[in-house]
PDB file of the backbone (N, CA, C, O) and the ligand in Angstrom, with CONECT records:
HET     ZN  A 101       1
ATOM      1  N   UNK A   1       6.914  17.124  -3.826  1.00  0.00           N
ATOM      2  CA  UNK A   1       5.446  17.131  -3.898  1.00  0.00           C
ATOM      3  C   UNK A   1       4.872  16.620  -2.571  1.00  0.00           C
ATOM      4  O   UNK A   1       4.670  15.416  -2.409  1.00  0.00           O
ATOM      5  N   UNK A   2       4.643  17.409  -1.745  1.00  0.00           N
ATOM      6  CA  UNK A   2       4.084  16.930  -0.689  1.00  0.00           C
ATOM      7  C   UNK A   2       2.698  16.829  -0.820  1.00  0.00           C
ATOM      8  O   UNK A   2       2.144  17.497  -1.693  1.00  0.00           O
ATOM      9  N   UNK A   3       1.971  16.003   0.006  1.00  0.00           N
ATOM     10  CA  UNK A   3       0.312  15.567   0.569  1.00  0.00           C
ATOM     11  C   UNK A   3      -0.161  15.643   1.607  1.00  0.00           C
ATOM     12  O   UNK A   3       0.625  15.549   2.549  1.00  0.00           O
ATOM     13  N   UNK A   4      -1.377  15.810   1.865  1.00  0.00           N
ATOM     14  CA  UNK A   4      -1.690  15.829   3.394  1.00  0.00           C
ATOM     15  C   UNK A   4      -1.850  14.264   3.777  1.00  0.00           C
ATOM     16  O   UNK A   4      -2.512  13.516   3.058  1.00  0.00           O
ATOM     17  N   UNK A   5      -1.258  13.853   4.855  1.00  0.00           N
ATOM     18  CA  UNK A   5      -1.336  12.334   5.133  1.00  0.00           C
ATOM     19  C   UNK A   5      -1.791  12.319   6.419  1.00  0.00           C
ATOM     20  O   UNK A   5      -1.246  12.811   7.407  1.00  0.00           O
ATOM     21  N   UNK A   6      -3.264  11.469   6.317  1.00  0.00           N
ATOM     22  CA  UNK A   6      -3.896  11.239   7.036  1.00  0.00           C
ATOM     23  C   UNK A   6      -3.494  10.849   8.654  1.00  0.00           C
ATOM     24  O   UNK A   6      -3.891  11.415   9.672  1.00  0.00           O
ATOM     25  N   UNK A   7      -2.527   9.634   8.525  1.00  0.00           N
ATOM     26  CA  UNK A   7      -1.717   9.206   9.499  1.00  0.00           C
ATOM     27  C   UNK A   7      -0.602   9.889  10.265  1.00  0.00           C
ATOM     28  O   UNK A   7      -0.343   9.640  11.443  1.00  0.00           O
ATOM     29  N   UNK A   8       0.211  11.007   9.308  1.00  0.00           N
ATOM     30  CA  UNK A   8       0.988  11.589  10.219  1.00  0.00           C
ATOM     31  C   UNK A   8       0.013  12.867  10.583  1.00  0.00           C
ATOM     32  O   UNK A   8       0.615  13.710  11.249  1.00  0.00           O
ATOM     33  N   UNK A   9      -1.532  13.241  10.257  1.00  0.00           N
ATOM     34  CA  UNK A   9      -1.905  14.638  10.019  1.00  0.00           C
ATOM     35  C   UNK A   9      -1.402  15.731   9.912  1.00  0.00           C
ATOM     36  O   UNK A   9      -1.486  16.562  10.816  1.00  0.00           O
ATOM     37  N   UNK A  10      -0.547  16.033   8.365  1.00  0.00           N
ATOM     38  CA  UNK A  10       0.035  16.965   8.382  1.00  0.00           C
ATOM     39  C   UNK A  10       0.796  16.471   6.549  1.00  0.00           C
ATOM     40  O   UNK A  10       0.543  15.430   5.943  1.00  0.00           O
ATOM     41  N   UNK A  11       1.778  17.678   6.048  1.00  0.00           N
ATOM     42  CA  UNK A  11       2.197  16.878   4.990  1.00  0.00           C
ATOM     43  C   UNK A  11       3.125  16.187   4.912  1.00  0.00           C
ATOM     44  O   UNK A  11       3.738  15.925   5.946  1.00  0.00           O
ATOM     45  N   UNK A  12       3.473  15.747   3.890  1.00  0.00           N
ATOM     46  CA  UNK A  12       4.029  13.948   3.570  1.00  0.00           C
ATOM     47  C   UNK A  12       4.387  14.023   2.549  1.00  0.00           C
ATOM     48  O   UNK A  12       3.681  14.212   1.558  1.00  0.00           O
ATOM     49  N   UNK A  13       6.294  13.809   2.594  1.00  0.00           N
ATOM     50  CA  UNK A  13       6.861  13.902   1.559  1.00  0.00           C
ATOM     51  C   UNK A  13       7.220  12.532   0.829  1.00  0.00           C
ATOM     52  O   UNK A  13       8.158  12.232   0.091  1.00  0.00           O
ATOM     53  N   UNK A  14       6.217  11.869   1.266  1.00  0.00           N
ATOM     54  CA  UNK A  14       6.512  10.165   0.964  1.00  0.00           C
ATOM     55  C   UNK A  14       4.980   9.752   0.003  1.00  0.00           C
ATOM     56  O   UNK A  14       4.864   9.029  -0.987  1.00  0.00           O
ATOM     57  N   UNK A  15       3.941  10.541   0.769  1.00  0.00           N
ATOM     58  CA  UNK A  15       2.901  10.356  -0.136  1.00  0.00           C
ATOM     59  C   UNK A  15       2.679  10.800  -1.474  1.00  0.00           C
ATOM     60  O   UNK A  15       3.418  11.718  -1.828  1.00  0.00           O
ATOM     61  N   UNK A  16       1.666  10.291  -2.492  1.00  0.00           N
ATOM     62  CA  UNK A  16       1.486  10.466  -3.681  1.00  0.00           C
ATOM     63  C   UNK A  16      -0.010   9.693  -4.337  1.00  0.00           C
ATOM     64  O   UNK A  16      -0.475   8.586  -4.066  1.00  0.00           O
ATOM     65  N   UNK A  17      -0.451  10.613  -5.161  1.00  0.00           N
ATOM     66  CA  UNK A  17      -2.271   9.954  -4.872  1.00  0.00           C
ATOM     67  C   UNK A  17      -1.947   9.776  -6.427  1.00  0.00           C
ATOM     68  O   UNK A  17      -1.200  10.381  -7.196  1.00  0.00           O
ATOM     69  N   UNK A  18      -3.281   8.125  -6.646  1.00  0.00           N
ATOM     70  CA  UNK A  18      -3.045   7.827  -8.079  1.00  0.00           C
ATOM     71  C   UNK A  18      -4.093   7.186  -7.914  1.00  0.00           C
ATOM     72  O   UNK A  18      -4.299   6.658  -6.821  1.00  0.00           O
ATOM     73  N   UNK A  19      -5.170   7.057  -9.136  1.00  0.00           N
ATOM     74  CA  UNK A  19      -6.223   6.153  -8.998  1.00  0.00           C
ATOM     75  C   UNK A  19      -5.741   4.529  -9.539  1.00  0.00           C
ATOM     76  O   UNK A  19      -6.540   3.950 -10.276  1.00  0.00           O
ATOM     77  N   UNK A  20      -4.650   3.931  -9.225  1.00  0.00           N
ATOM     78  CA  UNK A  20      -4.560   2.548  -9.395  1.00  0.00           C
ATOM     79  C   UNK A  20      -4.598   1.618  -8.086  1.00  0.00           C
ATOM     80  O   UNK A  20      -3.855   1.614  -7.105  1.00  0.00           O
ATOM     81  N   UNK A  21      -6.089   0.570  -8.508  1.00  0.00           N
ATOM     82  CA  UNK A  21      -5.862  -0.120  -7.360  1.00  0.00           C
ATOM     83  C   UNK A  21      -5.252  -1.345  -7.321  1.00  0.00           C
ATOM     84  O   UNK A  21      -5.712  -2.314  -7.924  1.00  0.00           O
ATOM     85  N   UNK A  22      -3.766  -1.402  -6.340  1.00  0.00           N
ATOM     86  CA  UNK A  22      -2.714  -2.352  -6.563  1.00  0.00           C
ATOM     87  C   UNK A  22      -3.289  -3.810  -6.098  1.00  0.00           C
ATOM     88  O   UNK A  22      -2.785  -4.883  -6.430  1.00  0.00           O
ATOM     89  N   UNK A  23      -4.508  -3.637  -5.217  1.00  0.00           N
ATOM     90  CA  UNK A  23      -5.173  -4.958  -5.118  1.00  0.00           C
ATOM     91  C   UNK A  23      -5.792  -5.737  -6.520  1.00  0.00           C
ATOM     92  O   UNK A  23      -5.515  -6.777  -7.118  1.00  0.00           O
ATOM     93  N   UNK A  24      -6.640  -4.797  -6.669  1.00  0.00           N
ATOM     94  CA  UNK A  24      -7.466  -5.425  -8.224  1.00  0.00           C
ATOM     95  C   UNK A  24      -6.381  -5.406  -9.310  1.00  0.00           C
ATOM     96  O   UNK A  24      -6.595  -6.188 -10.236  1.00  0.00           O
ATOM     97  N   UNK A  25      -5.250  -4.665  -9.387  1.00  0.00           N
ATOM     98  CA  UNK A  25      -4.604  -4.017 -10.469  1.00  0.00           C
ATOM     99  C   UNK A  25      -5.589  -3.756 -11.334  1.00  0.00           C
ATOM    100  O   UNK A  25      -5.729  -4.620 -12.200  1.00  0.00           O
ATOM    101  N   UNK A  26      -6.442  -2.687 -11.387  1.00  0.00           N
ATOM    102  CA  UNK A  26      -7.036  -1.547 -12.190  1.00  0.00           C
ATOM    103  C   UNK A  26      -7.144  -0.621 -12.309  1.00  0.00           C
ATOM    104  O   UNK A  26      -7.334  -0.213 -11.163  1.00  0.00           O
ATOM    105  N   UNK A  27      -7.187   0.507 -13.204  1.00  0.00           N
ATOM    106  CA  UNK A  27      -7.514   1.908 -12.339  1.00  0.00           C
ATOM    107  C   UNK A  27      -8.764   1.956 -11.923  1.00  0.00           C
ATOM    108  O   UNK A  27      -9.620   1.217 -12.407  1.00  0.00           O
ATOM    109  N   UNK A  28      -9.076   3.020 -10.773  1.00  0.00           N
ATOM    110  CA  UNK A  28     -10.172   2.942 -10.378  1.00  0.00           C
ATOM    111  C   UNK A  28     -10.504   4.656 -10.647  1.00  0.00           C
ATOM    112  O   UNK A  28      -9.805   5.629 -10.932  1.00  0.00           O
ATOM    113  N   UNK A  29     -12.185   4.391 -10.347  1.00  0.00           N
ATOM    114  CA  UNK A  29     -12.651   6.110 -10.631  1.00  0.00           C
ATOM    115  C   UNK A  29     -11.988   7.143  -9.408  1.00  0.00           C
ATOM    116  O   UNK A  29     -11.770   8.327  -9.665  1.00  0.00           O
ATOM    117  N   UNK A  30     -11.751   6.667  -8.316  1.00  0.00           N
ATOM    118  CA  UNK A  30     -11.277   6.579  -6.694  1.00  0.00           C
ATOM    119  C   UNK A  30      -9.897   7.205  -7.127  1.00  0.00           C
ATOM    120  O   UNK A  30      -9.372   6.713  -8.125  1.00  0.00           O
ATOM    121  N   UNK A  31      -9.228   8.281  -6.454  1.00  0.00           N
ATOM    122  CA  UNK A  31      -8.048   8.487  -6.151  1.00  0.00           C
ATOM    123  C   UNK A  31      -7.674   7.840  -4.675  1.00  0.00           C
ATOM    124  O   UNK A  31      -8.337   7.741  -3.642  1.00  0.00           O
ATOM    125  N   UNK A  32      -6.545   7.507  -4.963  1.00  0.00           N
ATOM    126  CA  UNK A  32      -6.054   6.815  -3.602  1.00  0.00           C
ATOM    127  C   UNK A  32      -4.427   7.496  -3.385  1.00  0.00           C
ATOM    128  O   UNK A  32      -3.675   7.944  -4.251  1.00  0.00           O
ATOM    129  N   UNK A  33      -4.215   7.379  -1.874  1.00  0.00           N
ATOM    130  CA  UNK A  33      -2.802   8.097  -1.431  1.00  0.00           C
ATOM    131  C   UNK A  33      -2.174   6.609  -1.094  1.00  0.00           C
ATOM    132  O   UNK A  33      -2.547   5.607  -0.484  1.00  0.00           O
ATOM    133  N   UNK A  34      -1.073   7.005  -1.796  1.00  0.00           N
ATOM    134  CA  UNK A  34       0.366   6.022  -1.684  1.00  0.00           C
ATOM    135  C   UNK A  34       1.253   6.392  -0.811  1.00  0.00           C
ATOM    136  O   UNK A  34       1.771   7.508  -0.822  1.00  0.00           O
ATOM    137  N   UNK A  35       1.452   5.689  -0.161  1.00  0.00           N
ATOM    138  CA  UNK A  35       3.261   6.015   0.882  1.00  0.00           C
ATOM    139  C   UNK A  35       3.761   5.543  -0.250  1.00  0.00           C
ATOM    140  O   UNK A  35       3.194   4.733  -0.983  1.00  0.00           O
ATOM    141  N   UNK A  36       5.082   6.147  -0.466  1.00  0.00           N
ATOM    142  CA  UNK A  36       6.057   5.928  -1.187  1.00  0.00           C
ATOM    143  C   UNK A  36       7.260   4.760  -0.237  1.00  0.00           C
ATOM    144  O   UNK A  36       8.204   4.174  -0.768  1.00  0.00           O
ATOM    145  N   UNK A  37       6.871   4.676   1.248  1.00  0.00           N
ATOM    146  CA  UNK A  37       7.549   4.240   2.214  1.00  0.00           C
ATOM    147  C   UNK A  37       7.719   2.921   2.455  1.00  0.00           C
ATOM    148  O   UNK A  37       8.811   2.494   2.831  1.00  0.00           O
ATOM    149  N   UNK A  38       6.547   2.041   2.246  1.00  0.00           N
ATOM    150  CA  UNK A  38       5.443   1.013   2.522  1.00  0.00           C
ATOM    151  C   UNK A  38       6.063   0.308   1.563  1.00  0.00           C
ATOM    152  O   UNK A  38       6.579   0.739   0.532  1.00  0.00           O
ATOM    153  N   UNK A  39       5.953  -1.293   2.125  1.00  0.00           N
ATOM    154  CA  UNK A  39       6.713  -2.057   0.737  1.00  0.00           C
ATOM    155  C   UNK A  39       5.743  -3.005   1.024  1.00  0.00           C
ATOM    156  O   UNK A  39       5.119  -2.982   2.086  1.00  0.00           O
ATOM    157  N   UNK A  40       5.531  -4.008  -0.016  1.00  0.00           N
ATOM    158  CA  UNK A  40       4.531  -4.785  -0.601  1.00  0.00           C
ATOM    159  C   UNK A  40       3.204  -5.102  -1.378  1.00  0.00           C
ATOM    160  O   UNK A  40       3.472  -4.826  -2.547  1.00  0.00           O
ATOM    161  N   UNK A  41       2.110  -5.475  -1.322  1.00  0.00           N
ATOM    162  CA  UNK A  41       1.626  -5.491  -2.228  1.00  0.00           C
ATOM    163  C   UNK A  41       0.207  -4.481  -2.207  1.00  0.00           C
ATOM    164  O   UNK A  41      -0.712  -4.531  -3.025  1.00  0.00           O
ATOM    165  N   UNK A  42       0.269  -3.992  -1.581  1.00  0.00           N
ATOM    166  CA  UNK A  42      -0.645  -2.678  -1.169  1.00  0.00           C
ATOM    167  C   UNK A  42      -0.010  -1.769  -0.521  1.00  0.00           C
ATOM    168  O   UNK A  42       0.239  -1.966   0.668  1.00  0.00           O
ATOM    169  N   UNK A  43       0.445  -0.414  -1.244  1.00  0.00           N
ATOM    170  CA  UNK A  43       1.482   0.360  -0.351  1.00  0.00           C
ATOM    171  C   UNK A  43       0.665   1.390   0.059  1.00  0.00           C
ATOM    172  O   UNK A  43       1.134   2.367   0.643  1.00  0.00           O
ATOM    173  N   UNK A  44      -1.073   1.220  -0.304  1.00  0.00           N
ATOM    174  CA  UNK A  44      -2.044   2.686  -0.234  1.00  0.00           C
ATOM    175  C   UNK A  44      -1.763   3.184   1.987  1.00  0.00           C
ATOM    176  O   UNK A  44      -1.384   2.474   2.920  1.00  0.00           O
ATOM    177  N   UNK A  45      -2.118   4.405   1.937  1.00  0.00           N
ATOM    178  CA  UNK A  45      -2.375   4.690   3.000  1.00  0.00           C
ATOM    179  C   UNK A  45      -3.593   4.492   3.822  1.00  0.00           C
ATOM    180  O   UNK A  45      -3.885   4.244   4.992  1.00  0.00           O
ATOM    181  N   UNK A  46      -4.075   4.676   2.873  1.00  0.00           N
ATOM    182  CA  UNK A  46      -5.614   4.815   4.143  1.00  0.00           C
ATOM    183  C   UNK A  46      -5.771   3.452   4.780  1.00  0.00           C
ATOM    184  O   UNK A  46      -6.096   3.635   5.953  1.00  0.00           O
ATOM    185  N   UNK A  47      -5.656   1.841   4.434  1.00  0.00           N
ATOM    186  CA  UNK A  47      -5.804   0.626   4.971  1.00  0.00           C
ATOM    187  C   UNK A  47      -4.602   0.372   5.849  1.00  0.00           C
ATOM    188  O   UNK A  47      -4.362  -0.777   6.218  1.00  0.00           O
ATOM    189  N   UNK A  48      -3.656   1.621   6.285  1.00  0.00           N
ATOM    190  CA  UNK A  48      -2.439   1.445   7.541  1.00  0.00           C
ATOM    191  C   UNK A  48      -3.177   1.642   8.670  1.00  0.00           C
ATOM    192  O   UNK A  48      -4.200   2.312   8.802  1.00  0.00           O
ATOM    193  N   UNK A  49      -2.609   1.040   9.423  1.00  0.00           N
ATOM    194  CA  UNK A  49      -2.604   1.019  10.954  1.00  0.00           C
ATOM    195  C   UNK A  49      -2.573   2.306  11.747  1.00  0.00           C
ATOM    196  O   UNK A  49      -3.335   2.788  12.585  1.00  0.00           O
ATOM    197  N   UNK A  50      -1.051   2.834  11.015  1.00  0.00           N
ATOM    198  CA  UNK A  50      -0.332   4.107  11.638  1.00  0.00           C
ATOM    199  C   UNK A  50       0.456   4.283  10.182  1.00  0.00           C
ATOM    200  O   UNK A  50       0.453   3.610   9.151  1.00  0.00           O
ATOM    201  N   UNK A  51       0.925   5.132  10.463  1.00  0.00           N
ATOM    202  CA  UNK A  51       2.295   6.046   9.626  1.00  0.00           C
ATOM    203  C   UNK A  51       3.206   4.669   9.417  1.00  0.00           C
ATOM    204  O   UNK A  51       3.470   3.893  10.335  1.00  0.00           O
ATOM    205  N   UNK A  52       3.624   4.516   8.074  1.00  0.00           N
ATOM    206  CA  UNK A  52       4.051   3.197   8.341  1.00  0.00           C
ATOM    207  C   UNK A  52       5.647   3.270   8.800  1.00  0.00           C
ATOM    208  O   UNK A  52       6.311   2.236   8.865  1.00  0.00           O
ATOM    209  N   UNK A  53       6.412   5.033   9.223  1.00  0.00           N
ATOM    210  CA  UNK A  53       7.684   4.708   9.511  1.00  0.00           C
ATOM    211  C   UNK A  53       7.390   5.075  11.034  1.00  0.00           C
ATOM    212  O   UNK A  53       8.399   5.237  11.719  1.00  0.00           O
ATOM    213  N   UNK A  54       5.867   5.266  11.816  1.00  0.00           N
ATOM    214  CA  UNK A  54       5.882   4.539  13.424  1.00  0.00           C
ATOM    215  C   UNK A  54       5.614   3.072  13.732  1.00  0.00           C
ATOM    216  O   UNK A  54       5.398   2.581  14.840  1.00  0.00           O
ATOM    217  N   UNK A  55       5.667   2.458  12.542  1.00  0.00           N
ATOM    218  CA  UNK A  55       4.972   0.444  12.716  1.00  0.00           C
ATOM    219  C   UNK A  55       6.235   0.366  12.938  1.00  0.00           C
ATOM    220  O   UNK A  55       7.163   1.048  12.504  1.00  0.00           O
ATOM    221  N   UNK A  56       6.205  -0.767  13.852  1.00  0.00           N
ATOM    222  CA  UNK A  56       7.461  -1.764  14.099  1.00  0.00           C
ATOM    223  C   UNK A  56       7.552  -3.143  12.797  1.00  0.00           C
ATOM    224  O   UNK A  56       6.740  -3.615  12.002  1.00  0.00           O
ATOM    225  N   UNK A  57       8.668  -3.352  13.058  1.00  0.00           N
ATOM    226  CA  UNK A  57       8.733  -5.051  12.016  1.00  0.00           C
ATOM    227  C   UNK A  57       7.576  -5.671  12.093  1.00  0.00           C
ATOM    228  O   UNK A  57       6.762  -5.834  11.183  1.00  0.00           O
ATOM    229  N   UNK A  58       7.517  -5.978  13.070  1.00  0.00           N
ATOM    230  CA  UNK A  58       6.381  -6.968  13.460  1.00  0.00           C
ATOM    231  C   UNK A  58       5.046  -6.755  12.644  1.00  0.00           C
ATOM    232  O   UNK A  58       4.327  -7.346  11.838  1.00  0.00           O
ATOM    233  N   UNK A  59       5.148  -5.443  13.394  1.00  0.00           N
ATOM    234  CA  UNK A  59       3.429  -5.041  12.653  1.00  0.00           C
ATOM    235  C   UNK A  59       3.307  -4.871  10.972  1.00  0.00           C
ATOM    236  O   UNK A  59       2.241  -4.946  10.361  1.00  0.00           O
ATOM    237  N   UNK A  60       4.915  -4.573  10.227  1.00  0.00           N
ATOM    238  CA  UNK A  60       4.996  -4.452   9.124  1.00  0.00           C
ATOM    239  C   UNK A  60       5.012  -5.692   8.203  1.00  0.00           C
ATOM    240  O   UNK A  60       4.743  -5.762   7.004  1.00  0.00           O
ATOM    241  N   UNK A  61       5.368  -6.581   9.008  1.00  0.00           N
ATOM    242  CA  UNK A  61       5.409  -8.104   8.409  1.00  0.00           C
ATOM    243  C   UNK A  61       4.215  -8.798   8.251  1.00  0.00           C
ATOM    244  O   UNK A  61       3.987  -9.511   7.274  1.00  0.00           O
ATOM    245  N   UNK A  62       2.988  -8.512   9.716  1.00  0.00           N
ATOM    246  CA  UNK A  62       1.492  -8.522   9.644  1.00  0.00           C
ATOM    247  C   UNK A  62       1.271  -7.814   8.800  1.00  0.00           C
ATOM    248  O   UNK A  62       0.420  -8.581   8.347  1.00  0.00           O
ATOM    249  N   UNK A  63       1.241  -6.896   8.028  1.00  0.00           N
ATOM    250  CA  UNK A  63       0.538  -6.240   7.277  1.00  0.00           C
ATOM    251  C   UNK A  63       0.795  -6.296   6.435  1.00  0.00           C
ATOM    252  O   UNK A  63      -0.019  -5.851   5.627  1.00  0.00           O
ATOM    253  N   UNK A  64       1.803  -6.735   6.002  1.00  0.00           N
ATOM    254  CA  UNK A  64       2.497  -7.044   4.467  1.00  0.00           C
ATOM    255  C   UNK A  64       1.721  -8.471   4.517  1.00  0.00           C
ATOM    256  O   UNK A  64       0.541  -8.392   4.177  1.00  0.00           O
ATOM    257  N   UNK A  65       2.094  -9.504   4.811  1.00  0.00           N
ATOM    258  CA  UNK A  65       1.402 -10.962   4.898  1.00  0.00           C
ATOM    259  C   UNK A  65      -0.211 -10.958   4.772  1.00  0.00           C
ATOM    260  O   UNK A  65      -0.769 -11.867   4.156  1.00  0.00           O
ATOM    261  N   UNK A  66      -1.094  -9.692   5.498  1.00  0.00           N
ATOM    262  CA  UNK A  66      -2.383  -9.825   5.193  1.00  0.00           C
ATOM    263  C   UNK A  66      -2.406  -9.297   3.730  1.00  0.00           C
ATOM    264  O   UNK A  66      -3.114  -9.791   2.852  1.00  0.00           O
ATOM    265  N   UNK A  67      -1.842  -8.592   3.613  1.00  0.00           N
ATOM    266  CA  UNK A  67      -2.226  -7.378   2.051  1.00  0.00           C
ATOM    267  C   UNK A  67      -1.832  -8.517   1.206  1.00  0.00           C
ATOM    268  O   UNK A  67      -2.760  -8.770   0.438  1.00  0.00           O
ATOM    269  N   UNK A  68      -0.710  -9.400   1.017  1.00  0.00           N
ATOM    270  CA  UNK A  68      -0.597 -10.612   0.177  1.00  0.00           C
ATOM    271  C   UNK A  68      -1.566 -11.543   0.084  1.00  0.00           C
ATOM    272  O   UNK A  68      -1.867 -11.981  -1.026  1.00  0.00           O
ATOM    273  N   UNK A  69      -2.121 -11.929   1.086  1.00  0.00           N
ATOM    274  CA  UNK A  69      -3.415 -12.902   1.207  1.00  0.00           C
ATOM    275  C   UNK A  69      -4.737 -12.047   0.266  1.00  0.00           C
ATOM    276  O   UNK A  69      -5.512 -12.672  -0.458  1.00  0.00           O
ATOM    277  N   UNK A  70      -4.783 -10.808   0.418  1.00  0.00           N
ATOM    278  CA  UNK A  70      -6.088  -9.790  -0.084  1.00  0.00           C
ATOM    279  C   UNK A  70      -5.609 -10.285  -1.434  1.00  0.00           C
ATOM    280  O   UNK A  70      -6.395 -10.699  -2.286  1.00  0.00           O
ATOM    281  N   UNK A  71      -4.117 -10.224  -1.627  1.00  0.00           N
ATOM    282  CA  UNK A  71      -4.078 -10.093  -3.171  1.00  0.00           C
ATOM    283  C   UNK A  71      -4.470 -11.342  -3.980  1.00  0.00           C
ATOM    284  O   UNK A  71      -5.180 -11.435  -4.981  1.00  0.00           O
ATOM    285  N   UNK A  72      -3.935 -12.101  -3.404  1.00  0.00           N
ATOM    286  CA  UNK A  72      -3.585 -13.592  -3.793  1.00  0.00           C
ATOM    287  C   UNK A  72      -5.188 -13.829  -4.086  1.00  0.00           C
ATOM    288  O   UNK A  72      -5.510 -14.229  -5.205  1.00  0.00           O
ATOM    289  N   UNK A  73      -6.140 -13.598  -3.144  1.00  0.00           N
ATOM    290  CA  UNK A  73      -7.546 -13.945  -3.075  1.00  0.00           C
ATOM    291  C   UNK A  73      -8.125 -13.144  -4.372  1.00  0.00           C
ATOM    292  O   UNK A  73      -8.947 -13.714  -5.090  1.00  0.00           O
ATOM    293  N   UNK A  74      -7.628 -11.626  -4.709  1.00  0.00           N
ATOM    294  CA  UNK A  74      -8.466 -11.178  -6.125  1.00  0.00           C
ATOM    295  C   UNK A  74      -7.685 -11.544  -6.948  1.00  0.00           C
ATOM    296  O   UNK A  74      -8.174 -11.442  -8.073  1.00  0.00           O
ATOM    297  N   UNK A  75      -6.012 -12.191  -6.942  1.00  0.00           N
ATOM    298  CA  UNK A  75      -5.567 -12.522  -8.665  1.00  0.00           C
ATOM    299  C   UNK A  75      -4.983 -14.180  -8.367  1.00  0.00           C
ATOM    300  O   UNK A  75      -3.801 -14.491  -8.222  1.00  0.00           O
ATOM    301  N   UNK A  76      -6.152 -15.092  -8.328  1.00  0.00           N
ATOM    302  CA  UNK A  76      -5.074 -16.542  -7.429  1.00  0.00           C
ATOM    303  C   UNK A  76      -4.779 -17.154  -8.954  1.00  0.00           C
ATOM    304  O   UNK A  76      -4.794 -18.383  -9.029  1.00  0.00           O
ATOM    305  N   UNK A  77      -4.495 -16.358 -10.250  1.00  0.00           N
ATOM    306  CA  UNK A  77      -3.639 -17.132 -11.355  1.00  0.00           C
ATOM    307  C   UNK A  77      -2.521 -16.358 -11.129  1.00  0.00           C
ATOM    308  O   UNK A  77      -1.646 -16.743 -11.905  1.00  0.00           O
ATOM    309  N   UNK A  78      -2.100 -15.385 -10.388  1.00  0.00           N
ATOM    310  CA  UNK A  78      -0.956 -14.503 -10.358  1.00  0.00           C
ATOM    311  C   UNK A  78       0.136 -15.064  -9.354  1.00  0.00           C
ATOM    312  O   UNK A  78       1.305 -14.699  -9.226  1.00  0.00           O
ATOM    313  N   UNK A  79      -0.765 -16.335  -8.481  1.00  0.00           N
ATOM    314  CA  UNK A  79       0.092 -17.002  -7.158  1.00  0.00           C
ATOM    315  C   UNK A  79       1.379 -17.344  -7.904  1.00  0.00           C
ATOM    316  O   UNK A  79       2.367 -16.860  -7.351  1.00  0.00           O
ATOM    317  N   UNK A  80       1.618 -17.988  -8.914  1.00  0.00           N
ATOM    318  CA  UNK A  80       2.853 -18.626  -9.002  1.00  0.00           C
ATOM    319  C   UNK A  80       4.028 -17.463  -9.168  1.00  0.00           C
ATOM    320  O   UNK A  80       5.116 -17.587  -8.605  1.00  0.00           O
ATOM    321  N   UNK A  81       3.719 -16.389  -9.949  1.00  0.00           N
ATOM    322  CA  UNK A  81       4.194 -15.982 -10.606  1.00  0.00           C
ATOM    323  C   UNK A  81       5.321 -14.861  -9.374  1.00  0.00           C
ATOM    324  O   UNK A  81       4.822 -14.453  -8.324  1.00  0.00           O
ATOM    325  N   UNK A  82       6.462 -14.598  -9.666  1.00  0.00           N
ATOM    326  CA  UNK A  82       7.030 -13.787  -8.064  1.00  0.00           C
ATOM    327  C   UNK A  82       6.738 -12.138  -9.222  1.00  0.00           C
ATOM    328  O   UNK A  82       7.039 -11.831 -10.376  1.00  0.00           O
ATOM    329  N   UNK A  83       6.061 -11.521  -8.160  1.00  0.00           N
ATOM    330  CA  UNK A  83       5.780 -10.034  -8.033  1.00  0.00           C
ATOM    331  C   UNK A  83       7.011  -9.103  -7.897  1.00  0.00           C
ATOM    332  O   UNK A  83       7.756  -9.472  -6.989  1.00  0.00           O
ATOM    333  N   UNK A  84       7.299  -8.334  -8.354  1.00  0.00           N
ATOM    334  CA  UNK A  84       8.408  -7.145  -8.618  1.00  0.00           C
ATOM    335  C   UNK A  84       6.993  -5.554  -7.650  1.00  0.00           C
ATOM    336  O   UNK A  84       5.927  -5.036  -7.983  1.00  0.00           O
ATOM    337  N   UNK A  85       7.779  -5.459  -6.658  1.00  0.00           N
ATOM    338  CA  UNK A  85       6.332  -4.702  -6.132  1.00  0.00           C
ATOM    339  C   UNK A  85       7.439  -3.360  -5.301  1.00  0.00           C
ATOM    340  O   UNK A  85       6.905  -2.511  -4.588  1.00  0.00           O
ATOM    341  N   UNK A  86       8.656  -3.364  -5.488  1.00  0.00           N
ATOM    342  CA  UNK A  86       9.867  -2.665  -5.202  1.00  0.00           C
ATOM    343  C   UNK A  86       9.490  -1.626  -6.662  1.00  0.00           C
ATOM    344  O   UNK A  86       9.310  -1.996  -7.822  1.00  0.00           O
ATOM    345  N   UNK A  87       9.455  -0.171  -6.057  1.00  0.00           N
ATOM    346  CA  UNK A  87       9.836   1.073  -7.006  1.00  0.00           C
ATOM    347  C   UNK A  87      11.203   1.021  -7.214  1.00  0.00           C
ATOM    348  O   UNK A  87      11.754   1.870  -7.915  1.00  0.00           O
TER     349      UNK A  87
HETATM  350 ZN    ZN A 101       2.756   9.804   4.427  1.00  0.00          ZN2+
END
């Protein structure tokens, strides 16, 4: 099932659109595109940088660490609890 992905412009056999937003955990009225690629707690595409298999570590570790802070800030009774966020 490929997608058109914004970041590589072109299709994307990693993407996949679903209206759940993994920040709020709700569905939303909003369809959103998923990398299937992307690990942590926001794997959507459109809030990447780049294609997330052109990010380096670095930038993937920044961006994983901010998307945890986004989360932590909309669910802070969910802090203790360890997240399963691996397909
Ligand atoms: Zn993609």
């Amino acid at each position: 099932m490929f997608q058109y992905c914004p970041k590589v412009e072109g299709m994307c056999g990693f993407c996949a659109e679903s209206n759940w937003n993994p920040i709020t955990e709700t569905k939303s009225d909003k369809k959103y595109l998923f990398c299937g690629m992307v690990t942590g707690y926001d794997t959507r595409v459109e809030p990447l940088p780049d294609c997330w298999l052109k990010m380096n570590n670095k930038e993937k570790a920044n961006y994983r660490k901010r998307k945890k802070e986004e989360y932590i800030a909309f669910n802070p009774d969910k802090i203790q609890r360890p997240k399963i966020t691996y397909k």
